[in-house]
Backbone as CSV, one residue per row, in Angstrom:
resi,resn,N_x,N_y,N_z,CA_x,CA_y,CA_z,C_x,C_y,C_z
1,UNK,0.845,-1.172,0.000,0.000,0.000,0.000,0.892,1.237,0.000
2,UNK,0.468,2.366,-0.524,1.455,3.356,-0.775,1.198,4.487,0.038
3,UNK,1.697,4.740,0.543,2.269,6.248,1.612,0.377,7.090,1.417
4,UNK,0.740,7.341,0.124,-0.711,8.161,-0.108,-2.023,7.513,0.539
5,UNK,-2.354,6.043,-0.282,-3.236,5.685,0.367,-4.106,5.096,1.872
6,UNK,-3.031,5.177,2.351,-3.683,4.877,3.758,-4.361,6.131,4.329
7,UNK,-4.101,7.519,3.955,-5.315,8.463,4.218,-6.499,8.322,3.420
8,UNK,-6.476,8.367,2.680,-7.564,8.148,1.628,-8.663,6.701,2.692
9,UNK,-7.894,5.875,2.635,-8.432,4.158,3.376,-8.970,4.981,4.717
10,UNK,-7.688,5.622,5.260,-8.787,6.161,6.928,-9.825,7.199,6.719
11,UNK,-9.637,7.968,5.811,-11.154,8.817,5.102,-12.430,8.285,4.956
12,UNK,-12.112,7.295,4.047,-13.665,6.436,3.949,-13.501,5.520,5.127
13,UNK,-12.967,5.293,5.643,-13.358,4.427,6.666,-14.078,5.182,7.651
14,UNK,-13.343,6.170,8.249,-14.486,7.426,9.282,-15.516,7.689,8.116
15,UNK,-15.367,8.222,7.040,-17.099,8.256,6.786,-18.056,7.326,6.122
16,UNK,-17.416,6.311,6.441,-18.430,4.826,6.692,-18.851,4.706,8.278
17,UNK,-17.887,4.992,9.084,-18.529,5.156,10.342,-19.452,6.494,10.809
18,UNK,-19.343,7.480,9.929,-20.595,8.349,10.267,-21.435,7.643,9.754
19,UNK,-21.646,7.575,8.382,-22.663,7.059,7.735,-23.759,6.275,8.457
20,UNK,-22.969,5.200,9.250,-23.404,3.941,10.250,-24.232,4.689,11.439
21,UNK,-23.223,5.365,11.697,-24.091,6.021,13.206,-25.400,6.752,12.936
22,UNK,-26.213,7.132,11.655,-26.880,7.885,11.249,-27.009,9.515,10.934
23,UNK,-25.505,9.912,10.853,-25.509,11.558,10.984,-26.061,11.948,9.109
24,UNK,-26.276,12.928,9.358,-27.208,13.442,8.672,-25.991,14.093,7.233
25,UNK,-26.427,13.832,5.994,-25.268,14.289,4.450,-24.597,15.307,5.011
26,UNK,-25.157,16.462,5.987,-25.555,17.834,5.586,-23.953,17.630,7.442
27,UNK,-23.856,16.663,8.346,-23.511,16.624,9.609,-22.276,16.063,9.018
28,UNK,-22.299,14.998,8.106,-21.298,14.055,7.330,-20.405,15.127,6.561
29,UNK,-20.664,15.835,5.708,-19.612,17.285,5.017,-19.326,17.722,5.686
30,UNK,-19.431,18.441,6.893,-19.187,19.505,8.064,-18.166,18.777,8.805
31,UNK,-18.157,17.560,8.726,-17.111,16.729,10.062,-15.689,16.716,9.387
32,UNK,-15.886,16.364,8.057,-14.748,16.281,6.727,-13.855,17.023,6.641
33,UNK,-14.472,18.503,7.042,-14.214,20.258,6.871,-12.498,19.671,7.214
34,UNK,-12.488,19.174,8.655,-10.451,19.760,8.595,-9.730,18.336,8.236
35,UNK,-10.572,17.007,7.977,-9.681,16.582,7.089,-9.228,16.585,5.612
36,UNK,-10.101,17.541,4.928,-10.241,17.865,3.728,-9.037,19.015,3.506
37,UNK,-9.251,20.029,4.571,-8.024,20.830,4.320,-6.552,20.360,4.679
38,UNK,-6.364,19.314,6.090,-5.349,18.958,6.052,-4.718,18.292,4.662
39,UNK,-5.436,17.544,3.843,-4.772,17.202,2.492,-4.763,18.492,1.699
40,UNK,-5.147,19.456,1.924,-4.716,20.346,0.476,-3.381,20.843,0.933
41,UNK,-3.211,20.894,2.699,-1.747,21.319,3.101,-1.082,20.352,2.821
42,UNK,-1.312,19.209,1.823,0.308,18.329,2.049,0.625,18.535,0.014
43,UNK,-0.179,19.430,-0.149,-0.166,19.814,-1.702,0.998,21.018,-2.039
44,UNK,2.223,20.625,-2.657,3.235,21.319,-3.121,3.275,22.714,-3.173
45,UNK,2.526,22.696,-4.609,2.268,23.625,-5.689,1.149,24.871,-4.806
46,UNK,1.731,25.781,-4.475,0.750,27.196,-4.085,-0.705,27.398,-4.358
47,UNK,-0.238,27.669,-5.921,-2.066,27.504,-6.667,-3.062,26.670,-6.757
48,UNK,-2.385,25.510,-6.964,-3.117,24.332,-6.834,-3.524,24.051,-4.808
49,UNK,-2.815,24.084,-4.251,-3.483,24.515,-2.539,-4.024,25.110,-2.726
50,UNK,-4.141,26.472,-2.969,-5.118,27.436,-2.602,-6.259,26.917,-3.305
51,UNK,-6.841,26.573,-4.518,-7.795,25.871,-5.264,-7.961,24.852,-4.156
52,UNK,-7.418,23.802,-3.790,-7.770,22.900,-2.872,-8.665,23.484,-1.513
53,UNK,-8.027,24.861,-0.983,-8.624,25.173,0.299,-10.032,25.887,-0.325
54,UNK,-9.727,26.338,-1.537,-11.112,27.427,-1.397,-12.359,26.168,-1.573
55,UNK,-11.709,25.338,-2.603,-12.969,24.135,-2.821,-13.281,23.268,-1.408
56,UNK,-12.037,23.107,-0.434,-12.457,22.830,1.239,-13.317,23.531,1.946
57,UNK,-13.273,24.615,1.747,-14.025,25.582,2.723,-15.722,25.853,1.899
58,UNK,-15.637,25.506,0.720,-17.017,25.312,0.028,-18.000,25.017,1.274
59,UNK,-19.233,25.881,0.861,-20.267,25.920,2.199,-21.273,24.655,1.901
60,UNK,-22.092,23.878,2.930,-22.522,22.687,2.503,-23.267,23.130,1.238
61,UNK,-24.195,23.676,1.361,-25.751,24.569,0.584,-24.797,24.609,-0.908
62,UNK,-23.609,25.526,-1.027,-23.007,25.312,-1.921,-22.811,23.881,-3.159
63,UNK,-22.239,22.976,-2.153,-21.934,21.760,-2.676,-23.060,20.884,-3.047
64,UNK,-24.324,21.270,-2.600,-25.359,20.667,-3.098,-26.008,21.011,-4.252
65,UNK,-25.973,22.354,-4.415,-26.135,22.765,-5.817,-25.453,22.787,-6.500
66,UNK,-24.022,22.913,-6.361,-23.587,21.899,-7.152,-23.080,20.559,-8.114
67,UNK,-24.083,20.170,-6.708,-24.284,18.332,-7.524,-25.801,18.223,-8.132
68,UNK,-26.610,19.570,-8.188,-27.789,19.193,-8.825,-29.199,18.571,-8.079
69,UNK,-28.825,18.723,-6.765,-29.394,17.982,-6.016,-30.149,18.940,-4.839
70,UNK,-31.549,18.707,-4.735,-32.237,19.822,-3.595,-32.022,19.011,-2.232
71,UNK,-32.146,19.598,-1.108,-32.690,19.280,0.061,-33.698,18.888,0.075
């Protein structure tokens, strides 16, 4: 297994365990919030981080319209 993937493996694994416990899509994005940014900090390249954090900090309401999808 490679260096990279064992975050990725403990990612879905905690949000298979929200999932389980019953927290809510909207409780499940919000919990993500600082492991999502800790990976854009292990990202080299300046621009490409900053693209990583602004798309991290994306507000839930945001990300739902962006998938096309109502509440």
């Amino acid at each position: 297994m490679s260096a990279r993937a064992l975050p990725l493996r403990l990612g879905v694994a905690a949000l298979a365990a929200l999932l389980a416990c019953g927290c809510s899509s909207r409780e499940v994005y919000d919990s993500a919030l600082g492991w999502r940014k800790n990976e854009c900090y292990k990202i080299g390249d300046l621009e490409q981080r900053e693209r990583c954090l602004k798309e991290a900090d994306r507000p839930y309401d945001a990300y739902r319209a962006g998938q096309g999808k109502t509440q």
